[in-house]
PyMOL Python script that loads the backbone (N, CA, C, O; Angstrom):
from pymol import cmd

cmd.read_pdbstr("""\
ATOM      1  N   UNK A   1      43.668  39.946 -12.738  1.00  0.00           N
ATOM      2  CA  UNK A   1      42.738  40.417 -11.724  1.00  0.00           C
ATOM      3  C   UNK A   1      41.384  39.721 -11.877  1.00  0.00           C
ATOM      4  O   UNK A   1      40.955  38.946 -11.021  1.00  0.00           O
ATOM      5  N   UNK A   2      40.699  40.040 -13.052  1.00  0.00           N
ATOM      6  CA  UNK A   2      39.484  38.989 -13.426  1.00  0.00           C
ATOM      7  C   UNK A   2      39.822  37.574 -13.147  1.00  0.00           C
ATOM      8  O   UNK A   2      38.848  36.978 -12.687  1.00  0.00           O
ATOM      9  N   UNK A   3      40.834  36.872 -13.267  1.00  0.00           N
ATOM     10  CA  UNK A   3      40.833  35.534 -12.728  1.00  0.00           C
ATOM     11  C   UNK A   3      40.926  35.584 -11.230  1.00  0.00           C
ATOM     12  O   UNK A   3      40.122  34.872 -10.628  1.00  0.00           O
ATOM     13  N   UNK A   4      41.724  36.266 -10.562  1.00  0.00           N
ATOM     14  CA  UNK A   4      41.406  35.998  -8.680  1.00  0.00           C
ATOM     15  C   UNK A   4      39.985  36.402  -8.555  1.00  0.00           C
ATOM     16  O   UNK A   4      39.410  35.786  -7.657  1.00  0.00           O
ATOM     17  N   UNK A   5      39.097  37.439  -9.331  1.00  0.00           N
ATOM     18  CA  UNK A   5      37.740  37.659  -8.574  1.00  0.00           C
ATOM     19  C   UNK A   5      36.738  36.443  -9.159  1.00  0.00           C
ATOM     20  O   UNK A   5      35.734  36.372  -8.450  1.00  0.00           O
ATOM     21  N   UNK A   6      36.734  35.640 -10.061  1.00  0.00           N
ATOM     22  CA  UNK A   6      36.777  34.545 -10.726  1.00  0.00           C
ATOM     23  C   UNK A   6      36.731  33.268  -9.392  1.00  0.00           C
ATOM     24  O   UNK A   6      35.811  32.609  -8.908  1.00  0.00           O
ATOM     25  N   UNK A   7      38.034  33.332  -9.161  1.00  0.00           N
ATOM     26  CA  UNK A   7      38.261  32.297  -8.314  1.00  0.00           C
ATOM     27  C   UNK A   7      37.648  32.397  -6.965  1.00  0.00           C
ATOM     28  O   UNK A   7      36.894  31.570  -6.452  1.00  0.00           O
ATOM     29  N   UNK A   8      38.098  33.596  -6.421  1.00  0.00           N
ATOM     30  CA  UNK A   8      37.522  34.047  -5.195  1.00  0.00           C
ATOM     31  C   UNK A   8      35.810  33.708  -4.956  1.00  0.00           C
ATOM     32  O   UNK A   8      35.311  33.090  -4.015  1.00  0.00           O
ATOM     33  N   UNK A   9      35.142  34.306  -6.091  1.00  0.00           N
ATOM     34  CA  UNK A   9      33.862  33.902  -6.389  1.00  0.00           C
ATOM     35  C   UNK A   9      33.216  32.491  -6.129  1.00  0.00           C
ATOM     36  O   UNK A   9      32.245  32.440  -5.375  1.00  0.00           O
ATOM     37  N   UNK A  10      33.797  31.111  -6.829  1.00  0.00           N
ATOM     38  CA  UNK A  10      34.197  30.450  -6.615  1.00  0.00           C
ATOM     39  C   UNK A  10      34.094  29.425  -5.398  1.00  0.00           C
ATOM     40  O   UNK A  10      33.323  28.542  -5.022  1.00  0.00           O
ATOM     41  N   UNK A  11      35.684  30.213  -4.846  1.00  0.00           N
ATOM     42  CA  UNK A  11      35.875  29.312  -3.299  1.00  0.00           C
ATOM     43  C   UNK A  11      34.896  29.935  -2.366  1.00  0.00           C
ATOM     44  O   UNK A  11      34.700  29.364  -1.293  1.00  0.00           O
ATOM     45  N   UNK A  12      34.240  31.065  -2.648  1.00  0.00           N
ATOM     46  CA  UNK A  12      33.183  31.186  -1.537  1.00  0.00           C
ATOM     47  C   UNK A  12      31.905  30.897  -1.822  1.00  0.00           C
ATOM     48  O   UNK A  12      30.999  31.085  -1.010  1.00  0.00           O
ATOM     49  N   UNK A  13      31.735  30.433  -2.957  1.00  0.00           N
ATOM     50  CA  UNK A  13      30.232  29.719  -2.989  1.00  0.00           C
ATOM     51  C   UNK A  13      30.698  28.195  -3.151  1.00  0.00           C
ATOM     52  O   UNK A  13      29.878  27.484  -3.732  1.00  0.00           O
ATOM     53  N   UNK A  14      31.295  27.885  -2.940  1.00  0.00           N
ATOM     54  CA  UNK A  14      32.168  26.492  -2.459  1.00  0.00           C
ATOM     55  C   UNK A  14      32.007  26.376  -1.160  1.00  0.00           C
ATOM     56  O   UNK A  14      31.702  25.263  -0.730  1.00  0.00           O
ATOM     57  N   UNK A  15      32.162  27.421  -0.289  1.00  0.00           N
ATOM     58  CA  UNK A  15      32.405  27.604   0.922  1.00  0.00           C
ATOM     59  C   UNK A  15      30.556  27.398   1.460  1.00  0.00           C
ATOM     60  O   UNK A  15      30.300  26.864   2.538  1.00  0.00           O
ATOM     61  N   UNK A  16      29.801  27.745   0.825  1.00  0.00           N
ATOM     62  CA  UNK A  16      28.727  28.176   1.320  1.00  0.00           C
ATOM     63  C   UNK A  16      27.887  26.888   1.112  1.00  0.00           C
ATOM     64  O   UNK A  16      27.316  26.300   2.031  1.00  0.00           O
ATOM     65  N   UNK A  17      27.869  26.515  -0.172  1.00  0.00           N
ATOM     66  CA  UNK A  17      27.246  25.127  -1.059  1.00  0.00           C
ATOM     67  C   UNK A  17      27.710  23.763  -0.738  1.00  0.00           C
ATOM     68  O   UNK A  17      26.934  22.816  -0.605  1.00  0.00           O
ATOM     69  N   UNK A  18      29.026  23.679  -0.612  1.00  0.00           N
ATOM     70  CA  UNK A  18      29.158  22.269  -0.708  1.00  0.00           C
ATOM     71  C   UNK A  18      28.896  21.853  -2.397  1.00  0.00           C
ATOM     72  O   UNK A  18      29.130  20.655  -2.234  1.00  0.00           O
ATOM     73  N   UNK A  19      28.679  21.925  -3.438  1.00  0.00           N
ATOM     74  CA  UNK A  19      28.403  21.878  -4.429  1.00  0.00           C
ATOM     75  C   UNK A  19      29.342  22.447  -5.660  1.00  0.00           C
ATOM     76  O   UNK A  19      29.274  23.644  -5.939  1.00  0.00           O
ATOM     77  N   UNK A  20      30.040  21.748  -6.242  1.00  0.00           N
ATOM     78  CA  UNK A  20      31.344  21.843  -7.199  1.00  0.00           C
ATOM     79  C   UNK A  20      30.444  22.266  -8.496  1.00  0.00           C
ATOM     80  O   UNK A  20      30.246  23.365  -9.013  1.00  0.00           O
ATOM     81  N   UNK A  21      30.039  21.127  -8.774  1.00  0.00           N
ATOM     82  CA  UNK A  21      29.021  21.492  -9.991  1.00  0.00           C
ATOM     83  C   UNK A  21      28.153  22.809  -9.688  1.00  0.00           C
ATOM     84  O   UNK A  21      28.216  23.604 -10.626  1.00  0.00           O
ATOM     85  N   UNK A  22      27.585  23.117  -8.921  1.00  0.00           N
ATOM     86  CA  UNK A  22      26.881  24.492  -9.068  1.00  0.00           C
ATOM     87  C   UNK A  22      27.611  25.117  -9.214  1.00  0.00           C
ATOM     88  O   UNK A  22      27.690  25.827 -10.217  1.00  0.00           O
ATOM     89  N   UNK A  23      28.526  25.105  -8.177  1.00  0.00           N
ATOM     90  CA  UNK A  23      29.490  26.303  -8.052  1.00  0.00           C
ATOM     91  C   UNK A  23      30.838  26.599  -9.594  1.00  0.00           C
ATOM     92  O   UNK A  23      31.530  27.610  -9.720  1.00  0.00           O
ATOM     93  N   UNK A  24      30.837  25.741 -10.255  1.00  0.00           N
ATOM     94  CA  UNK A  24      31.439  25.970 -11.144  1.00  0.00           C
ATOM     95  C   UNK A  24      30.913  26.593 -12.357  1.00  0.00           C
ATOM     96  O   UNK A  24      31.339  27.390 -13.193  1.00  0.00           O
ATOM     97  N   UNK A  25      29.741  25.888 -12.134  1.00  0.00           N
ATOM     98  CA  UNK A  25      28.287  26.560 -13.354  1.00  0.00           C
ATOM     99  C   UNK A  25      28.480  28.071 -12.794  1.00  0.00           C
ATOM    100  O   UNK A  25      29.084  28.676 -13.679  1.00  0.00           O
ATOM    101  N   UNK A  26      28.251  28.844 -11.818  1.00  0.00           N
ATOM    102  CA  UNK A  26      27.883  30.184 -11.590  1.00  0.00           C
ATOM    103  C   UNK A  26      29.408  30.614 -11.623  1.00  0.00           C
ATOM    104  O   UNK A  26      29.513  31.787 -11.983  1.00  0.00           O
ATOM    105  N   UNK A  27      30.503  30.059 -11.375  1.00  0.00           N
ATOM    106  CA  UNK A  27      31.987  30.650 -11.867  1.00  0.00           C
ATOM    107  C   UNK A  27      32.364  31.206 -12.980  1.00  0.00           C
ATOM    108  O   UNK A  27      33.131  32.144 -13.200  1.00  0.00           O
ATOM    109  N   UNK A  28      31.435  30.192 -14.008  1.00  0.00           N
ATOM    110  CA  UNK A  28      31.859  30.206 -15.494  1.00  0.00           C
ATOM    111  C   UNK A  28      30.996  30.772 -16.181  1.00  0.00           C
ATOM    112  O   UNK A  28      31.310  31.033 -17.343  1.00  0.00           O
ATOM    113  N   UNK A  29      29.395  31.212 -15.611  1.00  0.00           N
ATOM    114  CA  UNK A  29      29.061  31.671 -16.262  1.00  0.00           C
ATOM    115  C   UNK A  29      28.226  33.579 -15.264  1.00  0.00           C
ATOM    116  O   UNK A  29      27.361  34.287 -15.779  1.00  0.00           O
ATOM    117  N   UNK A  30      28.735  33.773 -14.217  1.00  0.00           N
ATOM    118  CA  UNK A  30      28.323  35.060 -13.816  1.00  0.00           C
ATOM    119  C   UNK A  30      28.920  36.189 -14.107  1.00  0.00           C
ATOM    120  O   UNK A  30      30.140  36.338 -14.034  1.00  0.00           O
ATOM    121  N   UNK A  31      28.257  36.911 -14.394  1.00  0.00           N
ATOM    122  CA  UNK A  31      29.192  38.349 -15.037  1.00  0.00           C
ATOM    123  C   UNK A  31      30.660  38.482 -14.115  1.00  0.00           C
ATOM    124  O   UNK A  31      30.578  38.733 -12.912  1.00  0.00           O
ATOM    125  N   UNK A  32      31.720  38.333 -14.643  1.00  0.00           N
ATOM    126  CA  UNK A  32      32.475  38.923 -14.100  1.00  0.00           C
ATOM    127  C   UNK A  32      32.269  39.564 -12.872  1.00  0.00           C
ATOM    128  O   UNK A  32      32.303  39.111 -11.728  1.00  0.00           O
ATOM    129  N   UNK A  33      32.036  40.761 -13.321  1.00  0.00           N
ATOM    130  CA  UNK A  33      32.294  42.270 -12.586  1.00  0.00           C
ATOM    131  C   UNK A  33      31.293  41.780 -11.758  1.00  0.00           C
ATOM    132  O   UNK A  33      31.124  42.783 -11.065  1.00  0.00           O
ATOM    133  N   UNK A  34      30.337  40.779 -11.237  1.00  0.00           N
ATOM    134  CA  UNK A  34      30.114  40.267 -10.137  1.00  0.00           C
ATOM    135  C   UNK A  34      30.641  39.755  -8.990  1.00  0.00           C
ATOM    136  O   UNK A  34      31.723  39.237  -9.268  1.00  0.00           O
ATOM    137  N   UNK A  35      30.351  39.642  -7.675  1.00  0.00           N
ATOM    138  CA  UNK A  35      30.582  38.639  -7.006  1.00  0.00           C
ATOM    139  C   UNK A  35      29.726  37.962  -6.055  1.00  0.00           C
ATOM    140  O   UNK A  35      28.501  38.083  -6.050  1.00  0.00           O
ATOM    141  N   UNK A  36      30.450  37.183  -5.178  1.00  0.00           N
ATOM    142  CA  UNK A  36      29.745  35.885  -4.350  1.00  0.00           C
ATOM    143  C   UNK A  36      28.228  36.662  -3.534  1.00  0.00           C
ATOM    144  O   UNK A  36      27.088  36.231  -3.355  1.00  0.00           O
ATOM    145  N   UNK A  37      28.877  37.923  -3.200  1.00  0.00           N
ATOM    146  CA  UNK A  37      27.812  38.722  -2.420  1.00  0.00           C
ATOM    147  C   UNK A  37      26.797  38.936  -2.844  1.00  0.00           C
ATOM    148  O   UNK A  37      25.714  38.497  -2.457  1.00  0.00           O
ATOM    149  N   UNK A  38      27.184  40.150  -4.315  1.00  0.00           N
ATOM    150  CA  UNK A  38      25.982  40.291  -5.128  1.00  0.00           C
ATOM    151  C   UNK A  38      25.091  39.121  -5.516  1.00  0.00           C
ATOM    152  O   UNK A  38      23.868  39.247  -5.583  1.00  0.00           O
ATOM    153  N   UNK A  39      25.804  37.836  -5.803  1.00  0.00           N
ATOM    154  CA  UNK A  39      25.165  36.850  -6.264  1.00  0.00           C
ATOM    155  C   UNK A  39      24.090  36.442  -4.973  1.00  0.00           C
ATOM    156  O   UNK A  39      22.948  36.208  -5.368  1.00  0.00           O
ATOM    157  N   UNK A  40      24.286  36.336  -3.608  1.00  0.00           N
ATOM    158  CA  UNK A  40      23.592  36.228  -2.476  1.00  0.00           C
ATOM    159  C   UNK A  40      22.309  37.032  -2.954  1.00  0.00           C
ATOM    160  O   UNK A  40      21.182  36.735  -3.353  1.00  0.00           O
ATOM    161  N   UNK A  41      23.262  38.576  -2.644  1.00  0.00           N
ATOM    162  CA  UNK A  41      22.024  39.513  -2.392  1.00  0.00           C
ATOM    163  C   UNK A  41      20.917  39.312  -3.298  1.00  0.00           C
ATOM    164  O   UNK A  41      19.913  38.967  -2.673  1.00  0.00           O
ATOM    165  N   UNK A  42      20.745  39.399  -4.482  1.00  0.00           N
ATOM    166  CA  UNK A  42      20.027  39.116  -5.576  1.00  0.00           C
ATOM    167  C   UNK A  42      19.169  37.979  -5.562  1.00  0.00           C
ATOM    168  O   UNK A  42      17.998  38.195  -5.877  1.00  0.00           O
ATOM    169  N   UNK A  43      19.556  36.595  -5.212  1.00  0.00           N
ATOM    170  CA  UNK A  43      18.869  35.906  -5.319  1.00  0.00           C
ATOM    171  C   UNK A  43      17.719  35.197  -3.648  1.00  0.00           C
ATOM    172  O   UNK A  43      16.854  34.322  -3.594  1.00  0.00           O
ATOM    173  N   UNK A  44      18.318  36.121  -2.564  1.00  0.00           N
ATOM    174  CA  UNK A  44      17.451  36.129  -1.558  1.00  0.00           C
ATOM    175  C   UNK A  44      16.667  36.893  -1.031  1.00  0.00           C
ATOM    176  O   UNK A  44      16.049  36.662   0.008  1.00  0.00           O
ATOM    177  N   UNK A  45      16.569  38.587  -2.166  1.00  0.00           N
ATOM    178  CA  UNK A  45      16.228  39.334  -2.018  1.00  0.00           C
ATOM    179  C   UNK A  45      14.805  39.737  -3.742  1.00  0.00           C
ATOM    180  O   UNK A  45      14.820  39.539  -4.957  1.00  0.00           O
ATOM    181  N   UNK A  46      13.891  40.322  -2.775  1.00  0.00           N
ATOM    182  CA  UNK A  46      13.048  40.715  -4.128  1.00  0.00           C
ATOM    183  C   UNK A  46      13.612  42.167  -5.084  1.00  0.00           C
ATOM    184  O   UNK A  46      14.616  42.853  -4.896  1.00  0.00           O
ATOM    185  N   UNK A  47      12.670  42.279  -6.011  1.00  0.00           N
ATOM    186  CA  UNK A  47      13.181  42.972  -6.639  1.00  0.00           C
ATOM    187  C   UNK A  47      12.822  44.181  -6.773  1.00  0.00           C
ATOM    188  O   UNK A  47      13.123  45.025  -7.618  1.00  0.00           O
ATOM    189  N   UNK A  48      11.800  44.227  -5.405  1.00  0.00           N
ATOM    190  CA  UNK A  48      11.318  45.496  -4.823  1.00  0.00           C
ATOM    191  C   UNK A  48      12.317  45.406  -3.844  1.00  0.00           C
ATOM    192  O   UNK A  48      13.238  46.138  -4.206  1.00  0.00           O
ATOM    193  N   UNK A  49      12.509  45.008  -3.064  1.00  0.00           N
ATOM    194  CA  UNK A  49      13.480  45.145  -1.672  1.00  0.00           C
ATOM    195  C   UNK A  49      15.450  45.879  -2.290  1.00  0.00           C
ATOM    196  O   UNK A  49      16.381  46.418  -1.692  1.00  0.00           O
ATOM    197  N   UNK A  50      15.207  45.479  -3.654  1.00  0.00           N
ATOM    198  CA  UNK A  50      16.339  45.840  -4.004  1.00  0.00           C
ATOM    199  C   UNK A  50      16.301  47.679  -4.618  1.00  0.00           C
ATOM    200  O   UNK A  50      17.151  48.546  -4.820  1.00  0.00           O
ATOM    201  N   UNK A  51      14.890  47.581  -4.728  1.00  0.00           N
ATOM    202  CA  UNK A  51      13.941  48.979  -5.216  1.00  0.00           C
ATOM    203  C   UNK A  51      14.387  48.859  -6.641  1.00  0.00           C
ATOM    204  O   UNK A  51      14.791  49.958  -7.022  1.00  0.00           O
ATOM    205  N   UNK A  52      14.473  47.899  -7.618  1.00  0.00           N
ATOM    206  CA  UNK A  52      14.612  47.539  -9.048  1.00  0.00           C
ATOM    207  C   UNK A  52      14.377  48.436 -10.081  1.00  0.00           C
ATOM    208  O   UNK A  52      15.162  48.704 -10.991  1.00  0.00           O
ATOM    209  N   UNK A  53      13.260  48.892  -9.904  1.00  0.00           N
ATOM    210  CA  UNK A  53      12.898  50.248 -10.843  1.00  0.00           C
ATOM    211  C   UNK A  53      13.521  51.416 -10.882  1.00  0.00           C
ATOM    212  O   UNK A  53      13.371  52.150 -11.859  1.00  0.00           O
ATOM    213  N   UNK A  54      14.238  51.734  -9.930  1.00  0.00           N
ATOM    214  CA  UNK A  54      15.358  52.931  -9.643  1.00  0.00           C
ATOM    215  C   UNK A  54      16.605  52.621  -9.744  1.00  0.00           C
ATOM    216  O   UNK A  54      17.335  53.604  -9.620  1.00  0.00           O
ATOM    217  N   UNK A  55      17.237  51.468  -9.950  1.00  0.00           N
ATOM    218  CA  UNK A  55      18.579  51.306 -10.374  1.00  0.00           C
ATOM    219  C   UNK A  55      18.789  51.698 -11.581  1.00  0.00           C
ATOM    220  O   UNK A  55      17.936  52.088 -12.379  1.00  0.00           O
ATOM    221  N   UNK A  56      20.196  51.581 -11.782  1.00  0.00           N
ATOM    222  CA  UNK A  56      20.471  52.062 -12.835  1.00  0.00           C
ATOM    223  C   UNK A  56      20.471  51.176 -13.969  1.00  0.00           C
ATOM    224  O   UNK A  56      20.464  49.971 -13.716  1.00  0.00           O
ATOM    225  N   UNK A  57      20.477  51.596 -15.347  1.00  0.00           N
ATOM    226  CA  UNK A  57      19.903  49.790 -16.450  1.00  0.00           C
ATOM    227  C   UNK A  57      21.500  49.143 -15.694  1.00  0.00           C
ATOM    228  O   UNK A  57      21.248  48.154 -15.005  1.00  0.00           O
ATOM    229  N   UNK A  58      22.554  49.396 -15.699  1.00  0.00           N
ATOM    230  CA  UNK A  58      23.476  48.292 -15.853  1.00  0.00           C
ATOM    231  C   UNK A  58      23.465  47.303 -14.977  1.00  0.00           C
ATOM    232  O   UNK A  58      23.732  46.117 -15.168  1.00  0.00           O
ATOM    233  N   UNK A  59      22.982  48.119 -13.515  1.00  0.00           N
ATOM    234  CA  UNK A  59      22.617  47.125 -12.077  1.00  0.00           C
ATOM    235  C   UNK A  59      21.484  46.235 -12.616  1.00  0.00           C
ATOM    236  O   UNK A  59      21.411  45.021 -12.423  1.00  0.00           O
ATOM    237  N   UNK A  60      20.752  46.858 -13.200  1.00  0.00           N
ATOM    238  CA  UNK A  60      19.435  45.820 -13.965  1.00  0.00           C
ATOM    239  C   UNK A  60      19.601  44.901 -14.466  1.00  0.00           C
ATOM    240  O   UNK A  60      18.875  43.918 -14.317  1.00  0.00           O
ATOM    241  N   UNK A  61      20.981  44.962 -15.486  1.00  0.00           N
ATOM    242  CA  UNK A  61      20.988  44.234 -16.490  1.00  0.00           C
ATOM    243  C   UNK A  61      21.737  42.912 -15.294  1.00  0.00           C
ATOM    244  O   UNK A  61      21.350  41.758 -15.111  1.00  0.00           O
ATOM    245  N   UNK A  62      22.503  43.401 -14.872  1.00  0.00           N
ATOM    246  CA  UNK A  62      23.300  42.382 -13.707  1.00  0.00           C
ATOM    247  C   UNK A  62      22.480  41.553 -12.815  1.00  0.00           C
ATOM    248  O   UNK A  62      22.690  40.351 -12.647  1.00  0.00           O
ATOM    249  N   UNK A  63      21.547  42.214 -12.252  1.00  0.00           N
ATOM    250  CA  UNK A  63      20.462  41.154 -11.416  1.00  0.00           C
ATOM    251  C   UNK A  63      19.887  40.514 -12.674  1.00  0.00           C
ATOM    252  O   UNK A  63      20.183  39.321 -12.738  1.00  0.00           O
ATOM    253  N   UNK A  64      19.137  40.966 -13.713  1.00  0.00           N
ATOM    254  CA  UNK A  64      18.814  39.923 -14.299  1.00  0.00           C
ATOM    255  C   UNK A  64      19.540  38.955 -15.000  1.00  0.00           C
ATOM    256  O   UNK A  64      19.076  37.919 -15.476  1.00  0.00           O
ATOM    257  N   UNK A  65      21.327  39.544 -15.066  1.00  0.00           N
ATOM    258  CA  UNK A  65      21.924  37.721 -15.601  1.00  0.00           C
ATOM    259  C   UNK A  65      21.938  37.047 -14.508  1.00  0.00           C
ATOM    260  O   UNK A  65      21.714  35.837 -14.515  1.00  0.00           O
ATOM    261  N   UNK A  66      22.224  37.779 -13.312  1.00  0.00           N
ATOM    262  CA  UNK A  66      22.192  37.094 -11.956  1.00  0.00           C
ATOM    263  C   UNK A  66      21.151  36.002 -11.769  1.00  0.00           C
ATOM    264  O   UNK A  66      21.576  35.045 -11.121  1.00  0.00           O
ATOM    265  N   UNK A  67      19.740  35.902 -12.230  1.00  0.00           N
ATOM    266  CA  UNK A  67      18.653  35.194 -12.143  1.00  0.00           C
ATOM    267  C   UNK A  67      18.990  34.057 -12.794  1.00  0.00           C
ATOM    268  O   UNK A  67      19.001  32.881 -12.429  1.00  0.00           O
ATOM    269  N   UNK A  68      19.397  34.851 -14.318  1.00  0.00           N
ATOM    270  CA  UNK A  68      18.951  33.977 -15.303  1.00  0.00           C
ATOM    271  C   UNK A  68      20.033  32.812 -15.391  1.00  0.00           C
ATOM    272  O   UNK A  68      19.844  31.720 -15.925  1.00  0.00           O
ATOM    273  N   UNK A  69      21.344  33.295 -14.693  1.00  0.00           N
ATOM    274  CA  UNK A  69      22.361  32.434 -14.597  1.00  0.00           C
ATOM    275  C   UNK A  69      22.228  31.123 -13.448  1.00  0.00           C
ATOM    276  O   UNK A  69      22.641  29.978 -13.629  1.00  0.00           O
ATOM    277  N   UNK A  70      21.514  31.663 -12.199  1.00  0.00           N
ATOM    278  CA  UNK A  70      21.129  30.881 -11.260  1.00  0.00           C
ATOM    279  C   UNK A  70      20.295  29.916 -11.896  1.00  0.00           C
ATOM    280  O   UNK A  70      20.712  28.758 -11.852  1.00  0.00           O
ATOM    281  N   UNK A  71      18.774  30.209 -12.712  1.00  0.00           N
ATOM    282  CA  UNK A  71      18.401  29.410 -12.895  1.00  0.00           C
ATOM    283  C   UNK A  71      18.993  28.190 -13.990  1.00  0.00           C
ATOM    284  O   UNK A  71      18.648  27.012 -14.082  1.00  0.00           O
ATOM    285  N   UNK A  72      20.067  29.002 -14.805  1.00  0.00           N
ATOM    286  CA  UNK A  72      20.760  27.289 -15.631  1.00  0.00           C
ATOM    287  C   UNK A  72      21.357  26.513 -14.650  1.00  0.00           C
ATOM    288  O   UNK A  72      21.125  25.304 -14.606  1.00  0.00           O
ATOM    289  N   UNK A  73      22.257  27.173 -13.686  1.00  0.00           N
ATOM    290  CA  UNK A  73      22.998  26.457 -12.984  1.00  0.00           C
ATOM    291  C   UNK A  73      22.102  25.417 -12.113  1.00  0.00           C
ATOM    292  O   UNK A  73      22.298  24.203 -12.174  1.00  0.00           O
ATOM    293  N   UNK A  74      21.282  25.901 -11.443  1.00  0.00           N
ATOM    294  CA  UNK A  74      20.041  25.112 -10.918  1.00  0.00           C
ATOM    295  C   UNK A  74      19.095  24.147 -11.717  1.00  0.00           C
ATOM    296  O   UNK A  74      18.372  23.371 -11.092  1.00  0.00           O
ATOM    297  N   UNK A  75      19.088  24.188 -13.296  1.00  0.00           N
ATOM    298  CA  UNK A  75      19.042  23.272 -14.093  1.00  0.00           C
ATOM    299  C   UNK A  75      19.700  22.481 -14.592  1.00  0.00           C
ATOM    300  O   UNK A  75      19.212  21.541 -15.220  1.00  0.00           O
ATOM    301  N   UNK A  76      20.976  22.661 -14.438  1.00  0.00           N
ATOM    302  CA  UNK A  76      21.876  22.120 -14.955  1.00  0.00           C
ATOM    303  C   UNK A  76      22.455  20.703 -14.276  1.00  0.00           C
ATOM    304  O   UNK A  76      22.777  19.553 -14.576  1.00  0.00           O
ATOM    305  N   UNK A  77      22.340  21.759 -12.977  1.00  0.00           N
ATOM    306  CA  UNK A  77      23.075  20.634 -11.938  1.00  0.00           C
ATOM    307  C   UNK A  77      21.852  19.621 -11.313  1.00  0.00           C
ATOM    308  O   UNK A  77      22.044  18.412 -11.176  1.00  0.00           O
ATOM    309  N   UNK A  78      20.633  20.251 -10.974  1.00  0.00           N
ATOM    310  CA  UNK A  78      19.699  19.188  -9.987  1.00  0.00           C
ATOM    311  C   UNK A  78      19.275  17.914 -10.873  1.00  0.00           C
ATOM    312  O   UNK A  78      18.538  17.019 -10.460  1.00  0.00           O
ATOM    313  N   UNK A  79      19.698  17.955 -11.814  1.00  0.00           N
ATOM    314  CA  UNK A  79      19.322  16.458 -11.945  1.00  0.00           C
ATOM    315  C   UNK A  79      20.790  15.348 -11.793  1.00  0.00           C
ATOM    316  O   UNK A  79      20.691  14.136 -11.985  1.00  0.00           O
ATOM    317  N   UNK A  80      21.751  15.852 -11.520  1.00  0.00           N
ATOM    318  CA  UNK A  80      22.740  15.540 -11.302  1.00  0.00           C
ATOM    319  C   UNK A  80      22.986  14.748  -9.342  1.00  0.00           C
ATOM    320  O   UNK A  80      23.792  13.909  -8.939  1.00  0.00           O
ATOM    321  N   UNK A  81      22.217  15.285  -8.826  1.00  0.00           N
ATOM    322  CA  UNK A  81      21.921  15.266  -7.315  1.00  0.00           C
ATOM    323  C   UNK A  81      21.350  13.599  -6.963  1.00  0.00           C
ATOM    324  O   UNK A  81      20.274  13.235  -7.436  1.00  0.00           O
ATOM    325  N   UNK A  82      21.943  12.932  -6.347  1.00  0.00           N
ATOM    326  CA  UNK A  82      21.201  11.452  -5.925  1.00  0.00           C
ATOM    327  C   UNK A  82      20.909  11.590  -4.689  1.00  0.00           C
ATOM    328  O   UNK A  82      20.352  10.677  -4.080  1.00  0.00           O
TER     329      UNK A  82
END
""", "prot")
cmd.dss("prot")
cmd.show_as("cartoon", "prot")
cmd.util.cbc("prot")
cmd.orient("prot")
């Protein structure tokens, strides 16, 4: 089951990016029990708009690998870009 939401994850930020290398960086390294959506919502949304301070820690802890994962992948890969 963790590998189809894995994959699924995946082919839809494949779908969205155009970008193998990103998209494999945030495959391999986003929480699981994430997906393509949450990964959206989180990173186009503030962290008041999400009302951050009233979630619960585990949603917390998830937006913030959510960030922190975006930003390796976004380091990882842009210098890779010609």
């Amino acid at each position: 089951m963790a590998d189809k939401i894995v994959k699924t994850k995946y082919y839809k930020c494949l779908k969205a990016f155009g970008d193998d290398a990103f998209c494999q960086c945030l495959k391999n390294n986003l929480p699981v029990v994430s997906n393509f959506e949450m990964y959206i919502t989180a990173i186009t949304s503030t962290k008041e708009e999400m009302d951050y301070p009233n979630l619960k820690d585990d949603d917390k802890k998830m937006i913030d690998a959510i960030y922190k994962v975006r930003e390796t992948c976004v380091n990882k890969t842009a210098g890779k870009k010609k």
